[in-house]
N, C-alpha and C positions, 0 to 999 in steps of 0.2 A: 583253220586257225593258224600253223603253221606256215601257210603261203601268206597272211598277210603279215604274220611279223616275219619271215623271208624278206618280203616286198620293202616292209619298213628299215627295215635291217640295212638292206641293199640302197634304197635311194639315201638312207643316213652316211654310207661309206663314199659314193659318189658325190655327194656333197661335199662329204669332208675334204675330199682331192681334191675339186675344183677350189674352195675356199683357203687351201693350204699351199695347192698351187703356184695361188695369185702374189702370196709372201715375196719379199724380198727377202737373202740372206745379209744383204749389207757385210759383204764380205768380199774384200778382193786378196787373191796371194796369187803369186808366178813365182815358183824356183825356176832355177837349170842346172840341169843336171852334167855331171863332168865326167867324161869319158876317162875311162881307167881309174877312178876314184885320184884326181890330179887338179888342181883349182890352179890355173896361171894366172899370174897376173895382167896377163893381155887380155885374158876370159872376164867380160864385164858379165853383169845381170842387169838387165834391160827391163824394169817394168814401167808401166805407161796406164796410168788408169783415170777417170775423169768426175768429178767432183760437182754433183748437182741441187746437194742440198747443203747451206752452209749457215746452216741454224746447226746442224749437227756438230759434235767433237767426235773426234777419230782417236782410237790407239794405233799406232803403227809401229810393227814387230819384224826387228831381222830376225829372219829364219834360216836355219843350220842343220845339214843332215851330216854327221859323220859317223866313220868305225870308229868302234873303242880304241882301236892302236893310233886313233889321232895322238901327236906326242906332246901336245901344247894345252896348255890349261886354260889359256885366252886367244884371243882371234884380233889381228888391227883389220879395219878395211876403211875403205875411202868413197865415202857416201857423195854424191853430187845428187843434189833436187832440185829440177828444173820445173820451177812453178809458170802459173801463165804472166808473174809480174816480176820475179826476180830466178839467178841461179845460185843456188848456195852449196858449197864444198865444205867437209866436214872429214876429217881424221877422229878414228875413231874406236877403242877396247872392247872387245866384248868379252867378261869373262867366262868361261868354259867349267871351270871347274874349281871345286876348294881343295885345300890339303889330303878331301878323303875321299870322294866321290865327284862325278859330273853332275854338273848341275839340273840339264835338262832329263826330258824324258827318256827311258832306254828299254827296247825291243829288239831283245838275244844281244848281236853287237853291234846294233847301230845306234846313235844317241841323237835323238831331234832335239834342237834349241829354239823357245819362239821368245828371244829375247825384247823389251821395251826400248824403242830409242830417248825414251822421256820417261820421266815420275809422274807428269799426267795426259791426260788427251788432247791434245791438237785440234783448231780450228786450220780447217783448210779453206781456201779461198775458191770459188765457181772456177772452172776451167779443166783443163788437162794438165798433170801433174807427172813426171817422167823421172825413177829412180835408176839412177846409172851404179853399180855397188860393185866393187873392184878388192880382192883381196893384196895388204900389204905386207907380208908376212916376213921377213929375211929368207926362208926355205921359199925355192919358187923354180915348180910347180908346187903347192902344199899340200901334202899327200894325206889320203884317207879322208879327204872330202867328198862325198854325194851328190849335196845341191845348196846351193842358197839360192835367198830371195828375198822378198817382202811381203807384212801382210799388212791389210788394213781392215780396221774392223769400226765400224760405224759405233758407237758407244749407246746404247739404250737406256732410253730416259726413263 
């Protein structure tokens, strides 16, 4: 009795992998990460990801990893998106922080931000899509940075 609910047990868990396997996360993110905790402004973020279903909306999140001794409460940086029909440049705020606390999430002292570039989800167009993200700070290199990047997240119906 025990070997065959074993048995059942076992091809139930193996199935479940192969079936779970097969999922898609619909999820793309690339940081890079900056040597000495130091973000130059010559240090672009390069992601490049390709867009095959466009019945879908997308959220798409800059992403922030800093120390808490970051000393600024907002972030400029200079988005350029190189779609397969157009390229578009964007100057651009992110805030960081209110009068009392950082905004994002924080683990000991580092503070991750997955901020929205919009209020809603984005239809992206079939192609390959290329995020070029450039910090524009006055201090530069801008210290106590980690990583940035981008994410994109396929929105579920």
């Amino acid at each position: 009795m025990k070997t065959k609910a074993f048995k059942l047990l076992f091809y139930f868990f193996i199935l479940n992998i192969a079936f779970t396997s097969c999922n898609t996360l619909d999820i793309f993110e690339k940081t890079k990460f900056f040597n000495n905790h130091e973000w130059s402004s010559k240090d672009s973020v390069v992601a490049t990801f390709e867009i095959k279903d466009t019945n879908s909306l997308y959220n798409i999140y800059f992403v922030l990893r800093h120390e808490d001794a970051y000393k600024y409460k907002n972030i400029w940086i200079d988005i350029q998106l190189q779609s397969p029909d157009t390229t578009t440049t964007v100057k651009r705020e992110f805030t960081l922080a209110n009068s009392e606390r950082w905004l994002g999430t924080a683990m000991s002292d580092i503070i991750e931000h997955r901020i929205p570039f919009s209020n809603a989800p984005a239809k992206l167009i079939k192609g390959n899509h290329t995020f070029i993200i450039r910090q524009i700070m006055r201090e530069d290199p801008l210290q106590y940075v980690l990583n940035a990047g981008i994410r994109i997240e396929k929105v579920q119906p």
